[in-house]
DONUKE-754422 format. One record per residue (C-alpha): residue number from 0; residue in three letters; x, z negated, y negated. Coordinates in pm, 1 decimal, decimal comma. Each point is the difference from the previous one (the first is absolute). Layout:
BEGIN
<pt k="NUM" r="ALA" c1="X" c3="Z" c2="Y"/>
...
This chain:
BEGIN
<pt k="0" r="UNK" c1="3206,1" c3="-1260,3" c2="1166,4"/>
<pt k="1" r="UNK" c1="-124,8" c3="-91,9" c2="340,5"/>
<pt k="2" r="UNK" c1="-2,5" c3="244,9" c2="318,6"/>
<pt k="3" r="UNK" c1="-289,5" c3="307,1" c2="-49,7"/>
<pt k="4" r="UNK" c1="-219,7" c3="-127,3" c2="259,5"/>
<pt k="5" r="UNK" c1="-349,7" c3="156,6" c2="-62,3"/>
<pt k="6" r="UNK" c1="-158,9" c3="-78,1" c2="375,3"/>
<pt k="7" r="UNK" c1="71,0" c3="-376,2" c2="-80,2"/>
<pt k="8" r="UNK" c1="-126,1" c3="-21,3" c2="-370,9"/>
<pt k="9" r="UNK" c1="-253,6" c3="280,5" c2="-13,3"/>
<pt k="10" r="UNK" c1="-313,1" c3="-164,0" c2="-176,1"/>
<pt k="11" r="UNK" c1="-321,7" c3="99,0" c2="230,9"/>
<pt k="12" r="UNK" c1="-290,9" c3="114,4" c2="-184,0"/>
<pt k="13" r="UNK" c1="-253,0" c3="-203,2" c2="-106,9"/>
<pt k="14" r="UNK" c1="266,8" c3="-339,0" c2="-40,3"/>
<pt k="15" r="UNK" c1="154,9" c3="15,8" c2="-333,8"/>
<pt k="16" r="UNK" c1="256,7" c3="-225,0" c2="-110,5"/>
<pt k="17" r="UNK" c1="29,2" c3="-205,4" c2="-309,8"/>
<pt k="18" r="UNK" c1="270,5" c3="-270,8" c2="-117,1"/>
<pt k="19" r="UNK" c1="148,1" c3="-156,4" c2="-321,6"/>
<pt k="20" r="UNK" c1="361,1" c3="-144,9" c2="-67,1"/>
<pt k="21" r="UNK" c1="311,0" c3="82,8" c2="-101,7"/>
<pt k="22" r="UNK" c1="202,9" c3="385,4" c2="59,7"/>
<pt k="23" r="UNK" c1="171,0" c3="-93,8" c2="328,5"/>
<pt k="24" r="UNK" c1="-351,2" c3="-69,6" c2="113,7"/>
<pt k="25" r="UNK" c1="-143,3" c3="351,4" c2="-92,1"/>
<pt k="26" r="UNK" c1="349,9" c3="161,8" c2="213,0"/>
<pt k="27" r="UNK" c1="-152,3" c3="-206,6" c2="316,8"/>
<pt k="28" r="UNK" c1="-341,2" c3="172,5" c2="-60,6"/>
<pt k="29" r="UNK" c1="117,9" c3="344,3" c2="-38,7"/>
<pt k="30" r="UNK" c1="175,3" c3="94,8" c2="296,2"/>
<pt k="31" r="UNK" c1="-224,7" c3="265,2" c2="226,6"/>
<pt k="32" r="UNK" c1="-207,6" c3="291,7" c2="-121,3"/>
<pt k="33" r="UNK" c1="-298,9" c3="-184,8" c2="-255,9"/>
<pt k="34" r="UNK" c1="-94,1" c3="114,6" c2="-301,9"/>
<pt k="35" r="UNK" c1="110,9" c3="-294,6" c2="-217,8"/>
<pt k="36" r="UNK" c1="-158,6" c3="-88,2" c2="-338,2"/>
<pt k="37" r="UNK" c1="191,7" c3="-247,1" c2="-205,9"/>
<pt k="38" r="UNK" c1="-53,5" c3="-168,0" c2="-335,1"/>
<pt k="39" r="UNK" c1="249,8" c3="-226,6" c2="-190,5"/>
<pt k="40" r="UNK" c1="-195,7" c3="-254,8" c2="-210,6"/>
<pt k="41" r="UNK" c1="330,6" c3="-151,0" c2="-104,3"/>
<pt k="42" r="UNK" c1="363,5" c3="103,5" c2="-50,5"/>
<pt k="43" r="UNK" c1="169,7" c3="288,7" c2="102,2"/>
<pt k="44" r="UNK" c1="197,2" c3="205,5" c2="311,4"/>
<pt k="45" r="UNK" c1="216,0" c3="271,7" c2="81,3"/>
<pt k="46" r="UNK" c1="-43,3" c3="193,7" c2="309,8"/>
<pt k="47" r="UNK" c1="152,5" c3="332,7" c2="150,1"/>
<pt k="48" r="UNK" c1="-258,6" c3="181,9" c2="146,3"/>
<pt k="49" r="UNK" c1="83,5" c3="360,2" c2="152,3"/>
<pt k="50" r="UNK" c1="337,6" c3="16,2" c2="-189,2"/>
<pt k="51" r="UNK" c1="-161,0" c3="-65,4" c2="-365,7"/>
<pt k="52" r="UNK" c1="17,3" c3="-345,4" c2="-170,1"/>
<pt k="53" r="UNK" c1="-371,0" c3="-109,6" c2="-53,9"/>
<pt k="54" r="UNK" c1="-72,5" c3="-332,5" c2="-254,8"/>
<pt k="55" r="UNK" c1="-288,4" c3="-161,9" c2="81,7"/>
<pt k="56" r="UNK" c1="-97,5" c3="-148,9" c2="-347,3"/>
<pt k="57" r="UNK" c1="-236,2" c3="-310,7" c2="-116,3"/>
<pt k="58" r="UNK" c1="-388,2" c3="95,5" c2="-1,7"/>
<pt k="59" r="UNK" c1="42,6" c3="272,1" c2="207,1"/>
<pt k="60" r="UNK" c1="-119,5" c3="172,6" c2="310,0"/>
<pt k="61" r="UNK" c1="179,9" c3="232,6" c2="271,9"/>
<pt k="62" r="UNK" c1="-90,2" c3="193,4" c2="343,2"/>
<pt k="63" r="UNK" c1="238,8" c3="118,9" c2="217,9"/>
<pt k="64" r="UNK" c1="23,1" c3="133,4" c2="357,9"/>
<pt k="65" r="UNK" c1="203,8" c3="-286,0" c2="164,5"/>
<pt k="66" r="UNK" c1="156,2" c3="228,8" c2="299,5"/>
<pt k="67" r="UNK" c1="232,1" c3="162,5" c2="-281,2"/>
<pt k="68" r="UNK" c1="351,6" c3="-170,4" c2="-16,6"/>
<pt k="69" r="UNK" c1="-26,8" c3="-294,5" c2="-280,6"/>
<pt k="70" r="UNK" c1="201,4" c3="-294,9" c2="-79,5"/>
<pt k="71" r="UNK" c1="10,6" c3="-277,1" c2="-290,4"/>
<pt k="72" r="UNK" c1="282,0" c3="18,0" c2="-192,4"/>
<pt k="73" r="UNK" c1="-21,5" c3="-262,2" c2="-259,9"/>
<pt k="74" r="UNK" c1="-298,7" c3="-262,3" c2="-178,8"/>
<pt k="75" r="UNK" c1="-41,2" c3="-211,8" c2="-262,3"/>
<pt k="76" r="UNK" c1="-33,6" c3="-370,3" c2="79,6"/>
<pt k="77" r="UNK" c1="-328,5" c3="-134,7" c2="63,8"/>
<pt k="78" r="UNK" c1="-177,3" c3="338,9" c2="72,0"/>
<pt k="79" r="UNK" c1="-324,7" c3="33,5" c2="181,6"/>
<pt k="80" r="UNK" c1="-107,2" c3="317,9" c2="191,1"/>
<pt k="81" r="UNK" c1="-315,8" c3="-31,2" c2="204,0"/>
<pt k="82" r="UNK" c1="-52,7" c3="341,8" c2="243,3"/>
<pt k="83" r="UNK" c1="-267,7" c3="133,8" c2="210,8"/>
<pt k="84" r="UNK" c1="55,3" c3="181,5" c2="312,8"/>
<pt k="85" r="UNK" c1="-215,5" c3="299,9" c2="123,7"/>
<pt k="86" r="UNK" c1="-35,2" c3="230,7" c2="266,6"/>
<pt k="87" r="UNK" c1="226,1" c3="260,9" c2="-18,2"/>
<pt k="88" r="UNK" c1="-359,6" c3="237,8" c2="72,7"/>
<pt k="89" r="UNK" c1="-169,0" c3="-119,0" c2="-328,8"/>
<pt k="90" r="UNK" c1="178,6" c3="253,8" c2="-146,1"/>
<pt k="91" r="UNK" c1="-223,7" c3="243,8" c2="157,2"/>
<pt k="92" r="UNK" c1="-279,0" c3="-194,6" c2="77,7"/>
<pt k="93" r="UNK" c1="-52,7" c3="-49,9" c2="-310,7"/>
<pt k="94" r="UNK" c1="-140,0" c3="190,7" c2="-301,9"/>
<pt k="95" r="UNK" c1="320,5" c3="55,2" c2="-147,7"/>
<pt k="96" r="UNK" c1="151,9" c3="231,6" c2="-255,1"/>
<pt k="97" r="UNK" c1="225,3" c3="249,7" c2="215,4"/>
<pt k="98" r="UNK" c1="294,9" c3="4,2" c2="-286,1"/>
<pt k="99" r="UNK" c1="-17,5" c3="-383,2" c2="54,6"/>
<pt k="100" r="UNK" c1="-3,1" c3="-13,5" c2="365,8"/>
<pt k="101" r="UNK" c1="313,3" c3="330,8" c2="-27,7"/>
<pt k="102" r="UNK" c1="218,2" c3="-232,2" c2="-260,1"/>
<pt k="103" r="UNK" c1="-41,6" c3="-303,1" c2="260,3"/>
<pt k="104" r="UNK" c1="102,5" c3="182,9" c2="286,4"/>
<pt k="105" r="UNK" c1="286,0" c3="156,5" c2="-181,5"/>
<pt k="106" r="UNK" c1="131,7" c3="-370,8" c2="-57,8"/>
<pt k="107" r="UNK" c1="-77,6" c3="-18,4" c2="-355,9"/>
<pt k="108" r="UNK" c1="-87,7" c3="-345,6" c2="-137,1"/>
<pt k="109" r="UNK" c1="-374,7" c3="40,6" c2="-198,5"/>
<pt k="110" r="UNK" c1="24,9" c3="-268,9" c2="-277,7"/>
<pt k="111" r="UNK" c1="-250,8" c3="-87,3" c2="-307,2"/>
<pt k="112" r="UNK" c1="-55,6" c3="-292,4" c2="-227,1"/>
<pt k="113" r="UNK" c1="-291,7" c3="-177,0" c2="68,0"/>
<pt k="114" r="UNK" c1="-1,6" c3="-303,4" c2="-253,9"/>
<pt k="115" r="UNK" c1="-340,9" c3="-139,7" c2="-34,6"/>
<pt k="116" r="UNK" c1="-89,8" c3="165,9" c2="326,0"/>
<pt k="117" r="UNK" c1="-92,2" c3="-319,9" c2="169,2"/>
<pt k="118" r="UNK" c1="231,0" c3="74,8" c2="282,6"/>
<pt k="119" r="UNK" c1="169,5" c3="-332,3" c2="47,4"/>
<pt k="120" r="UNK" c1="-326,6" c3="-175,7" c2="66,2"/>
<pt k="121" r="UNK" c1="-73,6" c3="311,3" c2="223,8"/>
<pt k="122" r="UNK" c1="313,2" c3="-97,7" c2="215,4"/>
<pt k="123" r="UNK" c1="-129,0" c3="-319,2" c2="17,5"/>
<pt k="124" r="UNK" c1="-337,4" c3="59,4" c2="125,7"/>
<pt k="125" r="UNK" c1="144,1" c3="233,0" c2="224,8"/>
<pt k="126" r="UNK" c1="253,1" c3="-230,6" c2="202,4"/>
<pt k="127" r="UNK" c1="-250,8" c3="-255,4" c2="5,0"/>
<pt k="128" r="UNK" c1="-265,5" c3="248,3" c2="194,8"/>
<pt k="129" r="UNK" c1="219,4" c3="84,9" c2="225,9"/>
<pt k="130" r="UNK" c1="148,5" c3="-319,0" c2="92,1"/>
<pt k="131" r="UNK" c1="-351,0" c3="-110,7" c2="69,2"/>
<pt k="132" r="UNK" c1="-18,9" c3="179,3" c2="312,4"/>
<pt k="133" r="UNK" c1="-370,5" c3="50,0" c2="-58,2"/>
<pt k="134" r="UNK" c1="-84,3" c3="418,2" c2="50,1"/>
<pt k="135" r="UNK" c1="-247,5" c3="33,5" c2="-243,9"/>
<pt k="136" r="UNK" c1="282,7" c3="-146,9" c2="-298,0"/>
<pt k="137" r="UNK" c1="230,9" c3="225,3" c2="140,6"/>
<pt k="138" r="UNK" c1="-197,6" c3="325,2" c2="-4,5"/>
<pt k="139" r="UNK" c1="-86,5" c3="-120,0" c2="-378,1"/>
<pt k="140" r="UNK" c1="357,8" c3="-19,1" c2="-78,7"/>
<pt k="141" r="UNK" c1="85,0" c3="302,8" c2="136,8"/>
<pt k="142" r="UNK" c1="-326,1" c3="166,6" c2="-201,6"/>
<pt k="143" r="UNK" c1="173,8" c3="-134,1" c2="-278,0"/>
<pt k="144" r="UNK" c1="331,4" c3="156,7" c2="54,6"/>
<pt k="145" r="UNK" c1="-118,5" c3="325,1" c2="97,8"/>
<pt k="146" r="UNK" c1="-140,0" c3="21,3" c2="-302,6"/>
<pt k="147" r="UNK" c1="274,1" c3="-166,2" c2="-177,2"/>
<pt k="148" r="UNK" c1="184,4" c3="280,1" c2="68,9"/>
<pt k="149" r="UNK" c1="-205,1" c3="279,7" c2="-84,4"/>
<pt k="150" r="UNK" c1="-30,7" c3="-111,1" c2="-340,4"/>
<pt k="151" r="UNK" c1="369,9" c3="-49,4" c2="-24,7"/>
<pt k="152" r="UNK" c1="32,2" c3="326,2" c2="130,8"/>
<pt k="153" r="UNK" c1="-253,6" c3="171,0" c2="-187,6"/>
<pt k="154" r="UNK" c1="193,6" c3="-112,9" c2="-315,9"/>
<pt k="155" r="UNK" c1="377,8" c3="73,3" c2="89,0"/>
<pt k="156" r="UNK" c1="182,2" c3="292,3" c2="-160,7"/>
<pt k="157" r="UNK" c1="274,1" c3="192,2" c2="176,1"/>
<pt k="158" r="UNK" c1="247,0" c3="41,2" c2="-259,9"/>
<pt k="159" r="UNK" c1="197,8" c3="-272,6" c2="120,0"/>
<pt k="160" r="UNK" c1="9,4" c3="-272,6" c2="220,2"/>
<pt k="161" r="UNK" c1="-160,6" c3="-252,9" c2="-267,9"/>
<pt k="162" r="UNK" c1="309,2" c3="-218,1" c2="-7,1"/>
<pt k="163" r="UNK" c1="217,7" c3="-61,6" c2="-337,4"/>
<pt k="164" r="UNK" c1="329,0" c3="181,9" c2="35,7"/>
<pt k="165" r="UNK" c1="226,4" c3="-252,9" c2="244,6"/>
<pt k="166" r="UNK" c1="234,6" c3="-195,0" c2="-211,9"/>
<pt k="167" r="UNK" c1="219,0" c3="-70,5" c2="325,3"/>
<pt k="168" r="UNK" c1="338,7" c3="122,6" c2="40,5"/>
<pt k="169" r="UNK" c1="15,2" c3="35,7" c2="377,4"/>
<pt k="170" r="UNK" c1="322,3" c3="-81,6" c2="210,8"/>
<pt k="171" r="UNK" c1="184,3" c3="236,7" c2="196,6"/>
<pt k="172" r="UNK" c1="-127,8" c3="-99,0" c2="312,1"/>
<pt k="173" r="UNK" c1="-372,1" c3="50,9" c2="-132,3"/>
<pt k="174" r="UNK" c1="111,0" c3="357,2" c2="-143,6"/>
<pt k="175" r="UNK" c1="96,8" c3="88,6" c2="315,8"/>
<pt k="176" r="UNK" c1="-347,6" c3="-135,4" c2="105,0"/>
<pt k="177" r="UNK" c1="-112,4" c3="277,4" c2="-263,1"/>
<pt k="178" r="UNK" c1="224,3" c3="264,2" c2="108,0"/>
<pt k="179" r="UNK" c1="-174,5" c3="-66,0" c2="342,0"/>
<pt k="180" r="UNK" c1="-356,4" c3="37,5" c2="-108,1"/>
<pt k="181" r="UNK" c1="90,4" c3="380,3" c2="-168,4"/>
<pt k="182" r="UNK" c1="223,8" c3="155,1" c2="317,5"/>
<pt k="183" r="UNK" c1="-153,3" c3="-168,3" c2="284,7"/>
<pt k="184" r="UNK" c1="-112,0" c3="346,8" c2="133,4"/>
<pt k="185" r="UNK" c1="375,6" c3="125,1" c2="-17,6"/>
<pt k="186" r="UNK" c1="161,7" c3="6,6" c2="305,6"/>
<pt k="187" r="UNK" c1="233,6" c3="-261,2" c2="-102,1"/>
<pt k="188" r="UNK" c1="91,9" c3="-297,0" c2="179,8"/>
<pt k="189" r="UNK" c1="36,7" c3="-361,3" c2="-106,0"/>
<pt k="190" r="UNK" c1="366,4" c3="-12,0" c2="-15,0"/>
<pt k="191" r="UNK" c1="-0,6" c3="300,3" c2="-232,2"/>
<pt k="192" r="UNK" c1="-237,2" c3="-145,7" c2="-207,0"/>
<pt k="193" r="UNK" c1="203,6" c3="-338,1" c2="-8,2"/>
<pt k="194" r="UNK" c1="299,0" c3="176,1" c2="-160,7"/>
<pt k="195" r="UNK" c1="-179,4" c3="39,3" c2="-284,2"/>
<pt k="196" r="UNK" c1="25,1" c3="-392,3" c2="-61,4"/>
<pt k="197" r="UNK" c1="358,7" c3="-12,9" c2="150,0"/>
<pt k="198" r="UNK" c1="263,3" c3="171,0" c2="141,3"/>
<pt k="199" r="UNK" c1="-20,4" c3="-222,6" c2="326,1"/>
<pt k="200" r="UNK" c1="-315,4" c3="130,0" c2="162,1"/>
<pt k="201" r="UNK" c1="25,1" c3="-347,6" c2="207,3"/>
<pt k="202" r="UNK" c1="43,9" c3="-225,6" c2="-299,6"/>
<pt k="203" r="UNK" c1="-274,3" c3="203,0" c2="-185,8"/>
<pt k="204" r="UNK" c1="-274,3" c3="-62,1" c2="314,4"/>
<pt k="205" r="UNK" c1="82,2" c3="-320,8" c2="11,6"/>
<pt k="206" r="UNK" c1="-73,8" c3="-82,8" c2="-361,1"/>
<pt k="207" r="UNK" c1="-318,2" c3="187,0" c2="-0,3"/>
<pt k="208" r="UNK" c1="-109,0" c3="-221,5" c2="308,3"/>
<pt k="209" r="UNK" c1="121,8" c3="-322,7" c2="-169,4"/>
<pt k="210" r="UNK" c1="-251,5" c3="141,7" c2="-294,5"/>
<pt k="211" r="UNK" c1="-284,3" c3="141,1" c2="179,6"/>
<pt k="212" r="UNK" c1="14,7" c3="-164,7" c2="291,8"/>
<pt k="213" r="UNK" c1="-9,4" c3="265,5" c2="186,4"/>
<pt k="214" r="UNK" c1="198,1" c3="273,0" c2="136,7"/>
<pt k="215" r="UNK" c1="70,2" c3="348,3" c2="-227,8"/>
<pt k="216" r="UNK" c1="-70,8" c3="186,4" c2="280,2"/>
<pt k="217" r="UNK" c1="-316,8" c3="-184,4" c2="91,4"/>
<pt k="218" r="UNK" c1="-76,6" c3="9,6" c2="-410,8"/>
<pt k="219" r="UNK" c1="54,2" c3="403,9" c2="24,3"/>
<pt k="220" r="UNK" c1="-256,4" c3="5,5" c2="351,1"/>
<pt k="221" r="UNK" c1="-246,9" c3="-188,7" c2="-195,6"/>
<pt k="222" r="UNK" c1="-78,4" c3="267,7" c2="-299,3"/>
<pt k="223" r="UNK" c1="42,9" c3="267,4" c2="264,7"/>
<pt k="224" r="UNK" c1="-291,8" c3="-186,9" c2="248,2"/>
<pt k="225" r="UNK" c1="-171,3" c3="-66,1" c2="-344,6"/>
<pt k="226" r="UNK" c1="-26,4" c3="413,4" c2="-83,4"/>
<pt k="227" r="UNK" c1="-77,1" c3="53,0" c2="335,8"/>
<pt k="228" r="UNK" c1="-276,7" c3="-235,1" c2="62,1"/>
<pt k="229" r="UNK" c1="-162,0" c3="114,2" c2="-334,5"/>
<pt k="230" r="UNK" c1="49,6" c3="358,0" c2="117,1"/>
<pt k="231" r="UNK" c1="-170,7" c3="-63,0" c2="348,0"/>
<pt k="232" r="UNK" c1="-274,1" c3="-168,3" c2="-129,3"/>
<pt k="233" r="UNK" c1="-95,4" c3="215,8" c2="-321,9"/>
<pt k="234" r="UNK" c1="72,1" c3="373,7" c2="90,6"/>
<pt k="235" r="UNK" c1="-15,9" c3="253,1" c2="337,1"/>
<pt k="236" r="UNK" c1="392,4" c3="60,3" c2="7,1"/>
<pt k="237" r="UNK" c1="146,9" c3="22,1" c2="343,5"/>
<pt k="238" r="UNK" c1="179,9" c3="-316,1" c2="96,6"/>
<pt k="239" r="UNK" c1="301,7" c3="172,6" c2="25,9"/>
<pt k="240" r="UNK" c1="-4,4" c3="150,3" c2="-360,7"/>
<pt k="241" r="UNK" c1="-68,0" c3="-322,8" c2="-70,6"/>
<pt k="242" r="UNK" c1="349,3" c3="-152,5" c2="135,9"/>
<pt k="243" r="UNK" c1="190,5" c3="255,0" c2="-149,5"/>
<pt k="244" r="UNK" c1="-177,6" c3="-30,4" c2="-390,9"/>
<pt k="245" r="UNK" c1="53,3" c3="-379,1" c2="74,6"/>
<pt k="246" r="UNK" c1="353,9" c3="-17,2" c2="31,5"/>
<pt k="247" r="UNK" c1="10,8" c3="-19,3" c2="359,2"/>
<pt k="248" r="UNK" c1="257,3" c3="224,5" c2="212,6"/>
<pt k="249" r="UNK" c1="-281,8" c3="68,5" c2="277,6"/>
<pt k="250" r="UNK" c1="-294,0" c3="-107,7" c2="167,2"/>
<pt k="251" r="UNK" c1="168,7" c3="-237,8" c2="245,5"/>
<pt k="252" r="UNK" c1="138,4" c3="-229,9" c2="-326,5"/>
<pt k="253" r="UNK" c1="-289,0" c3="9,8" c2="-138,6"/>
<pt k="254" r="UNK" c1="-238,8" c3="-126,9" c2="313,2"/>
<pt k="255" r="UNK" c1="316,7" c3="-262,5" c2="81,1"/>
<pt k="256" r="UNK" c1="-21,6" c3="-127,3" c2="-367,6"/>
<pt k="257" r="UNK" c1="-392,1" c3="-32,1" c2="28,1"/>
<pt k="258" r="UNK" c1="-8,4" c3="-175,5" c2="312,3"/>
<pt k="259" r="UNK" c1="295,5" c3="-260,0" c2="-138,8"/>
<pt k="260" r="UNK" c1="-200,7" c3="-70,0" c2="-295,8"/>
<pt k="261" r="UNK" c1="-356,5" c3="58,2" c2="28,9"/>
<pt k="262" r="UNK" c1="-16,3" c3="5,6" c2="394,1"/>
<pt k="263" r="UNK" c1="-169,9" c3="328,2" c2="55,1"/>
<pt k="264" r="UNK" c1="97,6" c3="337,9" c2="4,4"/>
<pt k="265" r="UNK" c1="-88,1" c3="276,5" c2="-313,6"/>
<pt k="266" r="UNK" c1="-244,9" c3="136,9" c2="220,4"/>
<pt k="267" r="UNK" c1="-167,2" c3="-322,4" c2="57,9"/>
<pt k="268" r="UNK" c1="11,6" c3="-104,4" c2="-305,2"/>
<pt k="269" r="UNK" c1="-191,7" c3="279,1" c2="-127,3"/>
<pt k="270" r="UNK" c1="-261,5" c3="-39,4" c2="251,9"/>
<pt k="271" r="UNK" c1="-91,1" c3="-330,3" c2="-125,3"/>
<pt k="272" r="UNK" c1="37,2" c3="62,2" c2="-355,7"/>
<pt k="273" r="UNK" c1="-133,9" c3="340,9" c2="-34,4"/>
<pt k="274" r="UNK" c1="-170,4" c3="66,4" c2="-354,5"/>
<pt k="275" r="UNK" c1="-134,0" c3="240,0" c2="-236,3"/>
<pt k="276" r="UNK" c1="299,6" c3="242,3" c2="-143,6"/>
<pt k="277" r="UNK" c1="80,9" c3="-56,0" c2="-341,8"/>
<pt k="278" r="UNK" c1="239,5" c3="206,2" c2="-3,6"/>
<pt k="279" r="UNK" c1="103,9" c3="313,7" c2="225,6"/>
<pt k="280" r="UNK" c1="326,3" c3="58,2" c2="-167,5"/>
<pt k="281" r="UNK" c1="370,2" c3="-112,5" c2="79,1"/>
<pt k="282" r="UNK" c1="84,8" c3="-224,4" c2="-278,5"/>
């Protein structure tokens, strides 16, 4: 888990991203607020994703909404992930289904198999068009992946998250990760939360940072900025209703904890990522 920093990794419209490698590559791609669509052509992973343990099998195909708290937990040897990276406004820019574009924003992970799909040579196309620096590959490749999308979209089901059941038994430490994810918008702090992995709240952090790599409390701020930026950019609630449904005490920890992470203020952020309501509802 790296530090939520959306004002350094946002993905500008118009320049997708596309790579190929192992897991730890796909964690260096996914930090920031893309849309990120990933396919595993070979082998297996684990990751927790908003507090639920997501496995991303062989010969299939996922989308998820990058700014929501995520992590690798475990792979099989000799797996190969290759992502694409999209602006975080496709979702709206596009001709999406709205229960698609809802699930995202919500954190879910949207998952299908797609053997015989074509997808890996897909990948490959794309990386190559966009690593040739030449616009009119690039505006093909995104064509493509617009597209792409819609279709994949057009055929998932909302039932569930089209993953197997997880077969992972996750550690303490990564329960409490889960335990996060479900009462982030408690007014609890992070050493109450760490007593539920140990009875020394300072032992406890510490092990969850060793994990992580990254602070509880910091873990906790991300889901809460993650509700709130989803919130501000997909309904008309006031900003401060907003802080409080979040998990945040008030309006002044909420505008300190934006301008730590993403550099800008609720307000601000708003303003530059203002977008149709999908929903006009506290969640």
């Amino acid at each position: 888990m790296r530090d939520l920093r959306l004002a350094d990794r946002e993905v500008v419209a118009g320049t997708p991203g596309c790579g190929r490698g192992g897991p730890e590559r796909l964690a260096d791609c996914t930090r920031g607020n893309p849309v990120v669509i990933v396919h595993v052509p070979s082998g297996c992973m684990s990751s927790l994703v908003n507090g639920r343990v997501v496995d991303f099998a062989t010969d299939s195909m996922y989308v998820f909404w990058a700014v929501t708290p995520h992590k690798l937990l475990r792979a099989r040897e000799a797996t190969q992930a290759s992502h694409v990276t999209l602006p975080f406004s496709c979702l709206f820019d596009w001709p999406l289904p709205t229960e698609f574009v809802r699930r995202l924003l919500e954190g879910h992970v949207v998952g299908q198999n797609t053997q015989g799909a074509g997808d890996e040579r897909l990948f490959d196309r794309w990386e190559r068009d966009l690593a040739s620096g030449g616009q009119g590959s690039r505006d093909v490749a995104l064509l493509e992946m617009r597209a792409r999308l819609l279709r994949f979209a057009l055929k998932s089901r909302w039932g569930t998250q089209g993953t197997v059941e997880p077969k992972l038994t996750l550690s303490a430490v990564e329960q409490l990760a889960a335990y996060v994810a479900l009462h982030y918008p408690e007014r609890l702090s992070a050493r109450a939360m760490s007593e539920r992995l140990h009875p020394r709240p300072g032992y406890a952090m510490a092990l969850f940072r060793k994990s992580f790599g990254i602070s509880l409390g910091r873990y906790v701020a991300h889901h809460r900025i993650a509700h709130a930026v989803r919130l501000l950019a997909t309904t008309d609630l006031p900003v401060r209703d907003i802080a409080q449904v979040s998990g945040f005490a008030t309006l002044r920890r909420m505008s300190t904890a934006f301008r730590g992470a993403l550099r800008c203020s609720p307000a601000e952020f708003r303003r530059r990522h203002r977008l149709a309501p999908v929903a006009d509802r506290l969640p």
